[in-house]
C-alpha positions as CSV (number, residue, x, y, z in Angstrom):
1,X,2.8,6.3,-45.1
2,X,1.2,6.0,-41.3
3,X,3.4,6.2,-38.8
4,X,3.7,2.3,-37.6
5,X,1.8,1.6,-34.1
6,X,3.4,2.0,-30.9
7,X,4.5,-1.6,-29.6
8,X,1.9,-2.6,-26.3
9,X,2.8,-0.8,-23.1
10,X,2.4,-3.2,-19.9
11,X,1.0,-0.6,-16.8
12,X,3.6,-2.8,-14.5
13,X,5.9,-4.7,-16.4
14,X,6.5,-7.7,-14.5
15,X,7.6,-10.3,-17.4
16,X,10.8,-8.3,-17.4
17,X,12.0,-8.3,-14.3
18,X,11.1,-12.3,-14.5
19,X,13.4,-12.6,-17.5
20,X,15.9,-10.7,-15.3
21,X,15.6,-13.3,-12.7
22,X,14.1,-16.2,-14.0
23,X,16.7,-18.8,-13.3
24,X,17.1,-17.7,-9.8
25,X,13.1,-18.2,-9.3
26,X,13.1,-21.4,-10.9
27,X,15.8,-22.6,-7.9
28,X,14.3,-21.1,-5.3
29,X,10.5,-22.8,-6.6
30,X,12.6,-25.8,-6.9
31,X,14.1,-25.8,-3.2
32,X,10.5,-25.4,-1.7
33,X,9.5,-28.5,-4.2
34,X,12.8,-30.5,-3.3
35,X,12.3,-30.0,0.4
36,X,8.4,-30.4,0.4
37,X,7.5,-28.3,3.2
38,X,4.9,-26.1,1.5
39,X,3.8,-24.9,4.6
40,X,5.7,-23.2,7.2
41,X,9.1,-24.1,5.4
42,X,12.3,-22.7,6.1
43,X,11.9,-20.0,3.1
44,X,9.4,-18.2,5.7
45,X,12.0,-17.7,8.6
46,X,14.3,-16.6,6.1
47,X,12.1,-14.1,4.2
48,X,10.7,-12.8,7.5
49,X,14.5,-11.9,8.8
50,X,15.6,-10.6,5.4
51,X,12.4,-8.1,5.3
52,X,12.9,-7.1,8.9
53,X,16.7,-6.6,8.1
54,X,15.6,-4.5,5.1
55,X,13.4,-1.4,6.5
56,X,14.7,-1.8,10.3
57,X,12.0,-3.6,12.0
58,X,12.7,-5.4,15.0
59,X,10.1,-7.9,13.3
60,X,8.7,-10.0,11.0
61,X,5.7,-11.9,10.2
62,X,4.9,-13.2,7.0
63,X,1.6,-13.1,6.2
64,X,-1.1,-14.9,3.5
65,X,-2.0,-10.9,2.2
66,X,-1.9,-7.3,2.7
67,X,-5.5,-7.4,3.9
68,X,-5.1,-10.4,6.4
69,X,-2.0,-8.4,7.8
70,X,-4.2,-5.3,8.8
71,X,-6.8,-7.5,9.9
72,X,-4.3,-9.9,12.2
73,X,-2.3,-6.5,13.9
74,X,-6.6,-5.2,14.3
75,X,-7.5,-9.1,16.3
76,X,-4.2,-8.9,18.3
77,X,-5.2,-5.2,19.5
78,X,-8.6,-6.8,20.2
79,X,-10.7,-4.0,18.6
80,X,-14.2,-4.6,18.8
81,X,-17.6,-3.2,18.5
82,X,-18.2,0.7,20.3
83,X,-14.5,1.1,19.1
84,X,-13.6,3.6,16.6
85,X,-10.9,3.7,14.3
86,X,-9.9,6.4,12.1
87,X,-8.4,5.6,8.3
88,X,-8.7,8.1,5.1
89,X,-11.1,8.3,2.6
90,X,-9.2,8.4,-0.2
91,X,-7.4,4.8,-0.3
92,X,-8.3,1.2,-1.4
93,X,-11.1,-0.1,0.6
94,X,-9.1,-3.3,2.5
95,X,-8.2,-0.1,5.1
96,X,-11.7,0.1,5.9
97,X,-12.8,-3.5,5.1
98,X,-10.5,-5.0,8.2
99,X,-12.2,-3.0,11.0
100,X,-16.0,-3.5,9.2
101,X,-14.8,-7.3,9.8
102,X,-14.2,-6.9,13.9
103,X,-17.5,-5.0,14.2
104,X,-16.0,-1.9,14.9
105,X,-16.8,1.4,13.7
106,X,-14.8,3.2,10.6
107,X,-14.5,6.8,11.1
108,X,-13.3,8.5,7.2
109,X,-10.9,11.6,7.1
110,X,-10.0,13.5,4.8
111,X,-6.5,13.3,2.9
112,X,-4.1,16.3,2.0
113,X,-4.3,17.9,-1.7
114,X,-0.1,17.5,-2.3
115,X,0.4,14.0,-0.6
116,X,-3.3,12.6,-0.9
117,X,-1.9,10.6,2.9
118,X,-4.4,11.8,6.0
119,X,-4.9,15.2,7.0
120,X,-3.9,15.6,11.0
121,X,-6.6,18.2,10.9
122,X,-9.0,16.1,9.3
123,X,-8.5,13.6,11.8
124,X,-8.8,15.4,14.7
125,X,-12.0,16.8,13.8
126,X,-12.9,12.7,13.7
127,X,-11.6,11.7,17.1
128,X,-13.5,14.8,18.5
129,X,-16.5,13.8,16.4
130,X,-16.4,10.3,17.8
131,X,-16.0,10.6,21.0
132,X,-19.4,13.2,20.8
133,X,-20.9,10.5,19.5
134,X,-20.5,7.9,22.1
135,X,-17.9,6.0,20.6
136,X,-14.4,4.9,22.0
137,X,-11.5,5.7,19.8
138,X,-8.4,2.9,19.8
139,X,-6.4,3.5,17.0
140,X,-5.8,5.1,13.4
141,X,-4.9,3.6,10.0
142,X,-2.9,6.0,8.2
143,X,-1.8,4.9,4.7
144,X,1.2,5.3,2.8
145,X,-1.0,5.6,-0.7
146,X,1.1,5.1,-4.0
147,X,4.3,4.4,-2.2
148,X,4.6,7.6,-0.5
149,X,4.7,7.9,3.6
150,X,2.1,9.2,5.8
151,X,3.3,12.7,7.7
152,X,4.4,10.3,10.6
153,X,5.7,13.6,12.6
154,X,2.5,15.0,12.6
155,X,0.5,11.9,13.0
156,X,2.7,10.2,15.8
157,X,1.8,12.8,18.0
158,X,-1.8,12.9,17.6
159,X,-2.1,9.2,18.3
160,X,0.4,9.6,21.6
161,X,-2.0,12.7,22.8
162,X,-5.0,10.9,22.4
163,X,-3.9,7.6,23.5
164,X,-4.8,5.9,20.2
165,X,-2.4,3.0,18.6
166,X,-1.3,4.3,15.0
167,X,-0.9,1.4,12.5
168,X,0.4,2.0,9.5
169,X,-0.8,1.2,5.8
170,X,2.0,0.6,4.2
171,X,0.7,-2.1,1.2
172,X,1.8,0.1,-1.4
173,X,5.1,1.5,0.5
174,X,7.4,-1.0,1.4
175,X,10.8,0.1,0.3
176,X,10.0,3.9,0.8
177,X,11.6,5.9,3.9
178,X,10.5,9.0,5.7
179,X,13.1,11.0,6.7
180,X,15.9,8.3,7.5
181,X,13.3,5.9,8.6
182,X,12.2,2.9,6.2
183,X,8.3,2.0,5.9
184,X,7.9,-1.0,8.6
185,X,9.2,1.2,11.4
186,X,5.9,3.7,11.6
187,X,3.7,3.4,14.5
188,X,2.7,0.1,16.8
189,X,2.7,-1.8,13.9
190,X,2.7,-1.8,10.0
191,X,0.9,-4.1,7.1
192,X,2.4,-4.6,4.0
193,X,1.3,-6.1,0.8
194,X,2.9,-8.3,-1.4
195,X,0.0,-9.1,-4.3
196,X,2.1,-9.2,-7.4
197,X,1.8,-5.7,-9.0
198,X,3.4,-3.6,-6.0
199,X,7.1,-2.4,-6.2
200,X,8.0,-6.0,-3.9
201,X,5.5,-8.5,-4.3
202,X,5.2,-12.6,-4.9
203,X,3.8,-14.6,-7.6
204,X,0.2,-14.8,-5.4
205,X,-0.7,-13.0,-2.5
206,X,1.5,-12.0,0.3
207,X,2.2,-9.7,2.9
208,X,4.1,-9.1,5.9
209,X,3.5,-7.5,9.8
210,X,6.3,-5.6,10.9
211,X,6.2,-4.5,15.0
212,X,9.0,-3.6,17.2
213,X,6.6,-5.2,20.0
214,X,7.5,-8.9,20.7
215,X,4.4,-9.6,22.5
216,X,2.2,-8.3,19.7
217,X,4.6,-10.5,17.2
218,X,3.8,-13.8,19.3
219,X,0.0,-12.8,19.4
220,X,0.1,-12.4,15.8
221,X,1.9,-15.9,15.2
222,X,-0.5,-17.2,17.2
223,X,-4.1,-15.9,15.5
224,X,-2.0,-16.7,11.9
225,X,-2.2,-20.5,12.8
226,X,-5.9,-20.9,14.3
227,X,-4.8,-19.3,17.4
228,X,-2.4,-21.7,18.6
229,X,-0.9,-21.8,21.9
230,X,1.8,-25.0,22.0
231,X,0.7,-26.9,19.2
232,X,-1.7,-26.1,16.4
233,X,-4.0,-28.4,18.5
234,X,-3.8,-26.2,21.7
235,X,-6.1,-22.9,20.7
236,X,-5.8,-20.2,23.0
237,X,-7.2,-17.3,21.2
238,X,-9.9,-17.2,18.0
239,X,-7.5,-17.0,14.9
240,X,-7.5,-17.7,11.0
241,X,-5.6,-19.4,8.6
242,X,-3.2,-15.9,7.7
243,X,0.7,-18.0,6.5
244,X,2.7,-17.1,4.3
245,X,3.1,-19.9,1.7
246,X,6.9,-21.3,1.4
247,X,7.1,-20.9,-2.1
248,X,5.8,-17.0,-2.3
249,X,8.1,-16.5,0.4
250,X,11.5,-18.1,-1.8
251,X,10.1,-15.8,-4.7
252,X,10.0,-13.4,-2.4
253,X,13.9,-13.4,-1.2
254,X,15.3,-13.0,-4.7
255,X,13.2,-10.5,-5.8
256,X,14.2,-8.6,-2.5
257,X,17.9,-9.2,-3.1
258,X,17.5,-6.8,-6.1
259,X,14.6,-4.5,-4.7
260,X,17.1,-1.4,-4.3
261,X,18.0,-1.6,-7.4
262,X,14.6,-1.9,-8.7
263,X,13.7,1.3,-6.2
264,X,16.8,3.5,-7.8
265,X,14.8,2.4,-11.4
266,X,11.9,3.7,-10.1
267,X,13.1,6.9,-9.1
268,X,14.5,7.8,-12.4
269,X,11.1,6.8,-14.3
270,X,9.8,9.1,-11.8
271,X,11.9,11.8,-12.4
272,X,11.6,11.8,-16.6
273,X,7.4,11.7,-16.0
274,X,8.2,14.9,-13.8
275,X,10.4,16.6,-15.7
276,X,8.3,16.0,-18.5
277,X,4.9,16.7,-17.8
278,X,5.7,20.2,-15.9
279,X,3.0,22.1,-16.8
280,X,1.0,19.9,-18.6
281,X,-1.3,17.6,-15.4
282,X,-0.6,18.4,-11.6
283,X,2.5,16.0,-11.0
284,X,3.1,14.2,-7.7
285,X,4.3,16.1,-4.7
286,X,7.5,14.3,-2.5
287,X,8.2,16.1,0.8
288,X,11.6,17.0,1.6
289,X,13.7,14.0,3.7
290,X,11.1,11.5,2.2
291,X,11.5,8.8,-0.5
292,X,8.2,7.8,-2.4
293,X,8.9,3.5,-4.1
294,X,6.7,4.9,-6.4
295,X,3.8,2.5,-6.6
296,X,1.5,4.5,-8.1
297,X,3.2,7.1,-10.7
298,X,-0.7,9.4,-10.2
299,X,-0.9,12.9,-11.7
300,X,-4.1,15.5,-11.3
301,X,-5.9,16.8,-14.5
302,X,-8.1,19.5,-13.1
303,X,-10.8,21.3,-14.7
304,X,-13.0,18.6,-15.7
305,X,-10.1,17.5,-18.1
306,X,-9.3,13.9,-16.9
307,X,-11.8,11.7,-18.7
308,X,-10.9,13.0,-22.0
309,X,-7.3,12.8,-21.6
310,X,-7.7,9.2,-20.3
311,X,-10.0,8.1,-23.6
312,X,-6.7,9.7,-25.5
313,X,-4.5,7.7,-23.7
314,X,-6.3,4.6,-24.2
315,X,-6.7,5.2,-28.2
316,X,-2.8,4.9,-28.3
317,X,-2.7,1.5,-26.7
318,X,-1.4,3.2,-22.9
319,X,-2.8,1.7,-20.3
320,X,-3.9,3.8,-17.5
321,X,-6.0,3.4,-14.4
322,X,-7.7,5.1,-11.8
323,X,-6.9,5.3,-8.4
324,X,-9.3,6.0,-6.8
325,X,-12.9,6.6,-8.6
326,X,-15.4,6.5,-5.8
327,X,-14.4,7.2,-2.1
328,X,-14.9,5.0,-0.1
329,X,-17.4,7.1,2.4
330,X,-19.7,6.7,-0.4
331,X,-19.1,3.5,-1.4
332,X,-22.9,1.5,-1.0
333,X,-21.1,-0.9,1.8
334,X,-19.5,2.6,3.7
335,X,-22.1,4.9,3.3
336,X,-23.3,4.6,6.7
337,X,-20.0,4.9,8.3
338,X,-19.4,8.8,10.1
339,X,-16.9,11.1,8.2
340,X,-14.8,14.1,9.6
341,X,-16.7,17.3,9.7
342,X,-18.8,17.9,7.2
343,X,-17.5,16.1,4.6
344,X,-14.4,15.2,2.8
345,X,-13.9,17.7,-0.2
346,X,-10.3,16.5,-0.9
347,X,-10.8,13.1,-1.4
348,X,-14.3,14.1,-3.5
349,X,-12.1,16.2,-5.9
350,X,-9.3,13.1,-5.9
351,X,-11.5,10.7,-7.4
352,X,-12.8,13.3,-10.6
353,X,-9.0,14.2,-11.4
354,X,-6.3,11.6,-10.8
355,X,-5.0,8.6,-12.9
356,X,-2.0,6.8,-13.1
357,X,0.3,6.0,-15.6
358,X,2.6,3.3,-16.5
359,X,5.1,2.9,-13.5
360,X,7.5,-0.2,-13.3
361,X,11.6,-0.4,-13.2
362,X,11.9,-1.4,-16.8
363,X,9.9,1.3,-18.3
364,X,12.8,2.1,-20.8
365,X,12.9,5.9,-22.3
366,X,11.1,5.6,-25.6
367,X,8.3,4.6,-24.4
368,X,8.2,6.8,-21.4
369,X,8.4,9.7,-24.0
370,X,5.5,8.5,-26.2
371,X,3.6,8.2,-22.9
372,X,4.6,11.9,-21.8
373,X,4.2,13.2,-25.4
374,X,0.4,11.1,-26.4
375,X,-0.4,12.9,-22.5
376,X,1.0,16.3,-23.4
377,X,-1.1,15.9,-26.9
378,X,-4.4,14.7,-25.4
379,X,-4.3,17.5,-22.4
380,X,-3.6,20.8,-24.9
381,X,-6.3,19.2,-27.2
């Protein structure tokens, strides 16, 4: 008789943590529907001091997406065209999309092999590189890629030497910490992300800007609402429409008041994929004093490897993806953009070897070991 068929495996299991919490979304949809104010309701306020309570920030602006919050902290620093701003290769391409939008010009660095977060050296070779070529560099995106911190010690110090602002990528972070400090706290400001699948995220799209500079929060309110001055009929500055709905934001307080939880859950999914795949793929690499919220659970199969391992994993029903397949320096839209040096070899060699697994708090231990087992199977094959 054949062994019966695995049941399906969800890549981010959110119907369970709805069933967790189901009756406590319901009130909170129900408030914003009681109260009516679907815009700029009082769920905002309070969503904006519970995230800024959360990872330390001095502040908190809720935000319609991850992408509008990088663009919104890139309009209040007034970047324009001749500027250059410096974000990695190796990352989704919203990092690079936000300062294509303000006419500036994206210089790509390189990433590190154990972290896949921005080399230093990688980027210094870039501000050199731009300023040789007539540009004027402002600032550097770092990012924080499958919910592990940029090396903010090394980084920091770069941006302070060269006089650059340092904003930090943190859409797939939020929740993580770097040696005692939370992701929101990094640089001038950070951009988070709260589209559905990352480890806090609404029932749409979200995000959040997080500052400890209260003239930059006011200038950020201000382009989020058609850059208002007094009223919304009073426009002082060019702005968008970039608010937080009321609703996402209620969804988004009870889902943070059991975030840590959900964090802890993550950690020990991480830990059984670790354990258990020693050996058999390259397994993700956590610096000392830093905390990853594991958005991404991504191993490395080297050698040419990956694209039969993946075909295995899919025969069995597992769902896997890759992130990411092309850089973005040689993405059609990017291709003209400079990158460090001579090229970026790390972030090349990323995109032919990683893929990520299933990674959610609910992943419960059978399933995890079929995963680790089908992988362990399809990689000695």
């Amino acid at each position: 008789m054949s062994k019966p068929a695995h049941p399906p495996i969800r890549f981010v299991d959110l119907a369970a943590q709805q069933e967790r919490i189901r009756s406590r979304i319901d009130a909170a949809i129900a408030r914003t529907l009681d109260h009516g104010q679907y815009i700029m309701g009082p769920e905002v306020g309070e969503v904006e001091t519970a995230l800024a309570a959360f990872c330390g920030a001095r502040n908190a602006i809720a935000v319609s997406s991850g992408t509008d919050a990088l663009a919104l902290i890139l309009m209040a620093k007034e970047v324009k065209p001749g500027d250059a701003v410096f974000c990695p290769a190796f990352t989704f391409v919203a990092t690079a999309e936000v300062v294509a939008w303000v006419g500036a010009t994206v210089y790509f660095v390189d990433v590190l092999e154990d972290t896949f977060n921005m080399d230093p050296q990688s980027l210094k070779t870039a501000i050199a590189q731009a300023r040789r070529a007539g540009h004027k560099p402002v600032g550097i995106i770092s990012v924080d890629l499958f919910g592990l911190a940029a090396d903010y010690d090394a980084l920091e110090p770069i941006a302070e030497a060269e006089g650059l602002w340092l904003l930090a990528d943190s859409a797939q972070s939020f929740g993580a910490s770097y040696k005692d400090r939370r992701a929101g706290t990094f640089g001038t400001a950070t951009a988070t992300s709260f589209f559905p699948a990352k480890p806090l995220g609404c029932y749409g799209d979200g995000g959040a800007v997080f500052t400890d500079d209260d003239e930059m929060t006011d200038v950020v309110r201000s382009l989020l609402f058609h850059g208002k001055g007094k009223s919304q009929y009073d426009n002082v500055r060019i702005g968008m429409t970039g608010r937080m709905d009321s609703i996402q934001a209620g969804i988004l307080l009870e889902k943070l008041a059991i975030f840590q939880d959900e964090i802890d859950a993550r950690q020990v999914v991480a830990n059984r994929y670790t354990d258990g795949l020693a050996g058999v793929v390259e397994t993700p690499a956590v610096p000392d004093g830093l905390v990853s919220v594991w958005a991404q659970y991504t191993v490395r199969a080297t050698g040419g490897r990956r694209d039969a391992i993946v075909a295995r994993l899919k025969e069995k029903n597992i769902p896997v993806a890759i992130y990411y397949p092309v850089a973005l320096h040689h993405q059609p839209a990017y291709r003209h953009y400079p990158a460090a040096g001579n090229g970026l070899p790390v972030s090349e060699r990323l995109c032919s070897e990683v893929f990520s697994l299933p990674m959610h708090p609910y992943l419960d231990e059978e399933t995890q070991d079929f995963i680790i087992s089908t992988l362990a199977e399809a990689a000695g094959s």
